[in-house]
N, C-alpha and C positions, 0 to 999 in steps of 0.2 A: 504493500500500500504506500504511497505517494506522501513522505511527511508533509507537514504543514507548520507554519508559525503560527506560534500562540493569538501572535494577533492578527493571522489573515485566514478570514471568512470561506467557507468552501461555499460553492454554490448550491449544495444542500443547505446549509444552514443561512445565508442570505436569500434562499426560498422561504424557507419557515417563517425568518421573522418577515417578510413582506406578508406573509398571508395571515401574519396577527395585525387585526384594528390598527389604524392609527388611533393615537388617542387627541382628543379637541385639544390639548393642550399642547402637545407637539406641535400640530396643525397652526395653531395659532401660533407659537416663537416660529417657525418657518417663516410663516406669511410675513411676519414683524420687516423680514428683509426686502421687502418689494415698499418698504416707506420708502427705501432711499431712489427706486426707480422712479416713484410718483414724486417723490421732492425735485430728481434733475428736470422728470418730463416738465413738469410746473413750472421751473426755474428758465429752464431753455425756451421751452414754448412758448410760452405767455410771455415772459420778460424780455429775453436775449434779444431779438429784434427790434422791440422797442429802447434795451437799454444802445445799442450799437449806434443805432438813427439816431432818436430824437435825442439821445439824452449826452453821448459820445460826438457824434454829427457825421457818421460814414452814413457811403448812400444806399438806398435797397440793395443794390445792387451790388456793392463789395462786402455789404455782410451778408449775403445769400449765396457769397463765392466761398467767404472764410466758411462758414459753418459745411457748406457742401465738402469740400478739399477736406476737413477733418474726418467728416464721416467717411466720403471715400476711401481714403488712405487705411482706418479705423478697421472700414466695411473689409478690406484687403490681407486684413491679421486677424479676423474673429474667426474666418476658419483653420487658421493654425491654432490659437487659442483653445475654440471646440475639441479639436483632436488631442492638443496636447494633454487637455482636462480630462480624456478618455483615456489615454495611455498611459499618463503618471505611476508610478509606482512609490509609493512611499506608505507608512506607516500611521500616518493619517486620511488615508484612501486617494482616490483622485482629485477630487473635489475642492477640499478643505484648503489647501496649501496656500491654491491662488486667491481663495475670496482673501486669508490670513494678508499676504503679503501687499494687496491691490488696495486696500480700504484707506490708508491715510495717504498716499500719493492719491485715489479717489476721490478723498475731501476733501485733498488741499488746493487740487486743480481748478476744482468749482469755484471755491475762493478768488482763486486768481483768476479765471473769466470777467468776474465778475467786480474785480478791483484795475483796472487799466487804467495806467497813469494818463494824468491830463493833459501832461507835456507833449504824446504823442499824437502825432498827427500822419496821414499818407499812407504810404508802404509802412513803414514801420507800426503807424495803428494796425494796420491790415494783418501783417506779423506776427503780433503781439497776440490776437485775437485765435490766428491759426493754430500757433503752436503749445498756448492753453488749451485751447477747443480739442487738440491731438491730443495732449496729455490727460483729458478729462476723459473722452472717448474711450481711449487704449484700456486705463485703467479700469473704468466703466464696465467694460468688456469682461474683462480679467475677475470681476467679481462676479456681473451678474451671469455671464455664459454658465460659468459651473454651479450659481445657487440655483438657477431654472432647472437646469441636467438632472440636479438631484431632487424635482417635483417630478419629473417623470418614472425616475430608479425607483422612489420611497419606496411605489407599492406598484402592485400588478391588477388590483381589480379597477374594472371598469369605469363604475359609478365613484371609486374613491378618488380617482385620476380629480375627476371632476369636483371631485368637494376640494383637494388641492389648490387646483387652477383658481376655487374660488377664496381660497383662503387668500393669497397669492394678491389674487386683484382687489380683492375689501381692501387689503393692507395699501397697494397699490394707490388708490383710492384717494383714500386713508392720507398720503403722500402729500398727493395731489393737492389733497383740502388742506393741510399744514403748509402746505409753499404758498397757497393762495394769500390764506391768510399772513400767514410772517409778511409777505409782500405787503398789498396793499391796503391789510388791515391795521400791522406791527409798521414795519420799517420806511413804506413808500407811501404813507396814508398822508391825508390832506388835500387840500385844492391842487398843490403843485409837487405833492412829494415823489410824484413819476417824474420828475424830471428835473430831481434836484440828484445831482450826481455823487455827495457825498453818504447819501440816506443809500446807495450800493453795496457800501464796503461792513458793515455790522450786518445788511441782510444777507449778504455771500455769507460771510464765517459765521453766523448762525447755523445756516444750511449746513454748513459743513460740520456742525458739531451735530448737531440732530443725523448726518449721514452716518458720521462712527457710530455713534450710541445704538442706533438703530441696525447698523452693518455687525455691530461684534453679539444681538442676540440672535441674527440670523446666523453667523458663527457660531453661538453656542447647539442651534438646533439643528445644525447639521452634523456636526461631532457629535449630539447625543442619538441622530439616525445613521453613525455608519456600519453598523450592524446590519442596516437594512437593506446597504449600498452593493451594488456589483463593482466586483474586482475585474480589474484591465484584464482584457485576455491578452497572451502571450504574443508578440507582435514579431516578426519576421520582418530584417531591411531596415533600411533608414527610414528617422522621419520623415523627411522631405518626399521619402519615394511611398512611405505609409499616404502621408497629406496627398499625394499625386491619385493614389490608388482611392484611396475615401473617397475624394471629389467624383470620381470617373463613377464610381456608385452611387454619391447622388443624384447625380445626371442620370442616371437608369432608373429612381426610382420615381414613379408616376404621382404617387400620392405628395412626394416631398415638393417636387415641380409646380405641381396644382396648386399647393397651399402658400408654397415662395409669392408665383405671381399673383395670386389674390390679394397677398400682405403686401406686396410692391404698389401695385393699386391703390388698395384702401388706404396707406398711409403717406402718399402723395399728396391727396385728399384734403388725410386727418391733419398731416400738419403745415399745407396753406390754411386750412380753417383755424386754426388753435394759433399760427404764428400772427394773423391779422385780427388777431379777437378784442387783444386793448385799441387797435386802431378802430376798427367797426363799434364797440362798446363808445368809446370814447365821441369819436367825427360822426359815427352814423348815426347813434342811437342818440347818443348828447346824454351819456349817462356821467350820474358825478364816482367819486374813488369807490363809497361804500354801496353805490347800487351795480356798479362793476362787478365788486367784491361776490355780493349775493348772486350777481349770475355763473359768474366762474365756480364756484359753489356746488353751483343746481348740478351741475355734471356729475358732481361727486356723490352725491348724495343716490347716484343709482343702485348700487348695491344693497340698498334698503329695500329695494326691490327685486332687483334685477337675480341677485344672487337667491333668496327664497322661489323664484320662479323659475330658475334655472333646474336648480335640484329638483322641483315636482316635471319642469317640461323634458327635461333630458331621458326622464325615464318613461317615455310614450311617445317621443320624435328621436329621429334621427339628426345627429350632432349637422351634417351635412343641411338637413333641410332650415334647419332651425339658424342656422349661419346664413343662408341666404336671406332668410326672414328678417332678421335683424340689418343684416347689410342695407339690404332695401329701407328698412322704417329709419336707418340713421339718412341716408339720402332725402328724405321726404320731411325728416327736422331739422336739415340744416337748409334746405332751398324756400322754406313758405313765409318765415320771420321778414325775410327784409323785400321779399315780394310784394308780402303786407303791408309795409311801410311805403314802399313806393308807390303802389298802384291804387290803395286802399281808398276810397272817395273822404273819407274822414282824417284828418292827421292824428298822430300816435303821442303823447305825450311819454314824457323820460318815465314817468312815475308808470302808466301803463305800459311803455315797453318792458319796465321792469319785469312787472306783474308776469307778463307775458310771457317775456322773456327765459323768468325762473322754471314756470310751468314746463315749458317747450325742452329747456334742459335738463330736469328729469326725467323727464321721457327719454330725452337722447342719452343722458345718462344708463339709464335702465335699459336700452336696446344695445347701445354698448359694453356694458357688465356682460349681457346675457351673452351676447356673441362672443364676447373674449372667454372667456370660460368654454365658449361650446369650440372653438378653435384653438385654443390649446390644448382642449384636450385630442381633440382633432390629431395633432401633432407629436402628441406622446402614446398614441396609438398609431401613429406611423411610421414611430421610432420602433413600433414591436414587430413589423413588417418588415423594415428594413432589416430586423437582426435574422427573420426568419429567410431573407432574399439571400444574404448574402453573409450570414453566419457571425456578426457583431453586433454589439451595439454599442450605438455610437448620438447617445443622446447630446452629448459635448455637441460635437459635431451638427450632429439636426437642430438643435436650437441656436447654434450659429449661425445655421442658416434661415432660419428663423429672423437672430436678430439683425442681420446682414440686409437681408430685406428692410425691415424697419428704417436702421441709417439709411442707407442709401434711398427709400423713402423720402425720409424724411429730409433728409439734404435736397432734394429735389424739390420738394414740397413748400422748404425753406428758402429756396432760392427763387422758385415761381411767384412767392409771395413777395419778397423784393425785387424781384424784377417788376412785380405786375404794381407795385406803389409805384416807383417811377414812370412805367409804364402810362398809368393816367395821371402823372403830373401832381402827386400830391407832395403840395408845398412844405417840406422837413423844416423848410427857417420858419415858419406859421408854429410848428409846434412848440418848437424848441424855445418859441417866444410866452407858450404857454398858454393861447389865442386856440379858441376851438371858430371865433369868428375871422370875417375875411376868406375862407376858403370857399371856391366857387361851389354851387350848386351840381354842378352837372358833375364835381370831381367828389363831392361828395356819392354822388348817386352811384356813380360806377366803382367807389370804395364799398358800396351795398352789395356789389352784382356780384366782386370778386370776394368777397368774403363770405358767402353763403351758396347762392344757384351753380356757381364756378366751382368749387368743390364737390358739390352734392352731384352735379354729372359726374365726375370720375367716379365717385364712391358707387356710383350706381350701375360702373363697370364693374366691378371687382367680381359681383357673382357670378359673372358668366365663366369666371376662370374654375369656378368650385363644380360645375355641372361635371367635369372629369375627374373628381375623386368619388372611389368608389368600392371605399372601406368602410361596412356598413357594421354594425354591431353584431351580427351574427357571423360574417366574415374574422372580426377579430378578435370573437371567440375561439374561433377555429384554428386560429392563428395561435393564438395563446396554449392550447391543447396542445398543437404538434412544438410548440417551441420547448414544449414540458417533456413530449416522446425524448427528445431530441435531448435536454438535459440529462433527463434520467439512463441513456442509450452511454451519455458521454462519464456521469457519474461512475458507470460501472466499469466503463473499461478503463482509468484512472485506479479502481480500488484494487 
């Protein structure tokens, strides 16, 4: 028989405990770690473009380049990263190492995003922006590639996947609402505190301490699930020529392709919408700091819903249909808002836009939870496919590619959006002066079209990419059965 070290798991015994319960309480310190995804989303999203324009004074246009080049460059090492988190060999499993050693270079890049001295100007602002933006990314990467990998590992059952992913996004969430508020509740609050540039530097290194604190209890729940973890299988060859070989497998597999370009899609989309939201809230709606605050809010607040309907709908729809469903109903809340304000025979006042407003982002909120939970899980049942195509697994890897889509998204998404301010002429020396008045009417109106109807078409692509996956819940049942033949076949000739 085959010794083993004390402390490395056989894949009988990291079967067993995956097919014990998680308990709520694990579930919940896991989750704890997707605060710091929802604080960067929040931070980059909503803020970053307006801190770079109005408040720095680069144009749409070269902070839609810096943030893009980050993410590229970024998007170009998460699949080395994924693999590498797959193949580690150490003594605190594959996982652990990287979140351990990425987390305070993590928090302190955000920081310095978000601190740019005043002296610079040009290329060298441009620079300054890049190679923060690089170092926030990379790191970024380095934590969350392996904390996602290990909601796929935890467990093997179906419906648990799914209470994961939800745990995952509450927190997520969770994030989200916490960056909103420290922003424009805490640190950027007032008539002009957007655009006072020294009210920056306490809200970065805020962020950044709320990232640790919140990063090392997701390091504690994944140390206390590595028992549950699968060990590297044994690799033949160099990395580079391993990383050659993974890729060329996920090009063959159809479910991973399907669900790549969907995520490419929708998050082009998702963040021209989110990166023009204080400009549309602000120019279009003529909303003041604190009825901002409440709408950016309303988003978060879906998992009050979204996530209780998730868990009764998952278990009587298939993950597939119920993603298209959601896809579609986020398209139809983000185009009707500012449709209604332009064409509406009655004008909209701020106080009703609010109203409105809040309502309409619940909804979107709650179509959003429900669909991220139902396509993540999506994804870590594709991960069980791939290991049965092609004899790994390589969740590192598939959620690389996962988040790979996202940047490179998202860098696009971000660049559309400053391209498309310059685009129709919207006056940056008007803001910067602090003046919601003087800008013309007509560049108002088309700051309406681009921040709502102009999104919501893309997103209203994305599901046509998901009609080709066709991994349905009784299919990865099946799947699950033989990949167990297939242990137990390997189990024994080992012993």
């Amino acid at each position: 028989m085959t010794k083993q070290s004390a402390r490395t798991p056989t894949v009988a015994t990291t079967r067993a405990a995956r097919s014990t319960p998680l308990s709520w309480n694990l579930q919940a310190q896991y989750g704890v770690g997707s605060l710091v995804d929802g604080l960067v989303a929040a931070g980059l999203n909503f803020f970053l473009l307006f801190y770079l324009t109005a408040v720095c004074g680069m144009s749409g246009t070269m902070a839609g380049m810096a943030t893009m080049s980050a993410l590229l460059i970024d998007g170009v090492a998460d699949p080395a990263i994924g693999l590498a988190s797959d193949r580690l060999k150490s003594r605190w499993g594959r996982r652990l190492p990287f979140m351990v050693f990425s987390l305070i270079p993590f928090a302190a890049s955000f920081g310095l995003v978000f601190s740019m001295p005043a002296s610079l100007t040009g290329a060298a602002q441009f620079l300054y922006v890049t190679v923060s933006l690089i170092l926030l990314r990379l790191s970024l990467s380095a934590f969350i590639l392996p904390f996602t990998a290990v909601g796929a590992e935890i467990t093997d059952d179906y419906h648990e996947r799914a209470s994961i992913v939800s745990s995952r996004l509450i927190f997520q969430n969770a994030g989200v609402l916490c960056g909103v508020v420290l922003g424009l509740g805490v640190f950027l609050s007032g008539a002009h505190g957007l655009l006072l540039r020294q009210n920056y530097l306490p809200f970065a290194w805020t962020y950044a301490a709320v990232i640790v604190a919140s990063g090392l209890v997701a390091i504690a729940a994944v140390h206390r699930a590595l028992p549950r973890l699968h060990a590297p299988e044994a690799e033949a060859g160099s990395f580079l020529a391993g990383l050659k070989r993974e890729l060329s497998e996920l090009s063959r597999s159809r479910s991973f392709l399907v669900l790549f370009a969907t995520l490419v899609v929708y998050f082009v989309a998702s963040s021209a919408y989110v990166s023009l939201a204080l400009y549309a809230s602000r120019y279009f709606w003529k909303l003041d700091n604190t009825q901002i605050q409440l709408v950016l809010l309303s988003t978060t607040l879906g998992p009050l819903l979204g996530a209780p309907l998730s868990a009764f709908v998952l278990r009587h729809v298939e993950k597939r249909a119920l993603e298209i469903a959601c896809m579609l109903a986020v398209a139809v809340f983000l185009v009707w808002p500012p449709l209604l304000k332009l064409y509406a025979p009655l004008s909209i006042s701020p106080a009703a836009a609010t109203a409105l407003l809040v309502a309409n982002g619940i909804l979107l909120g709650t179509a959003m939870m429900i669909g991220g939970i139902a396509f993540q899980s999506m994804m870590a049942d594709a991960a069980d496919e791939h290991e049965w195509l092609f004899g790994v697994r390589r969740e590192g890897l598939f959620f690389s590619g996962l988040i790979l889509a996202f940047k490179a998204a998202s860098g696009i998404g971000g660049l559309i959006a400053g391209v498309a301010l310059d685009a129709i002429h919207f006056p940056i020396h008007l803001v910067s002066e602090g003046t919601k008045a003087g800008i013309p009417a007509a560049v108002i109106a088309r700051l309406g079209l681009i921040s709502g109807p102009l999104p919501a078409i893309v997103v209203a692509i994305a599901p046509v990419f998901l009609l080709g996956y066709h991994l349905t819940r009784t299919k990865h049942a099946e799947i699950l059965a033989k990949l167990k033949e297939r242990h137990e076949v390997t189990r024994k000739k080992a012993d």
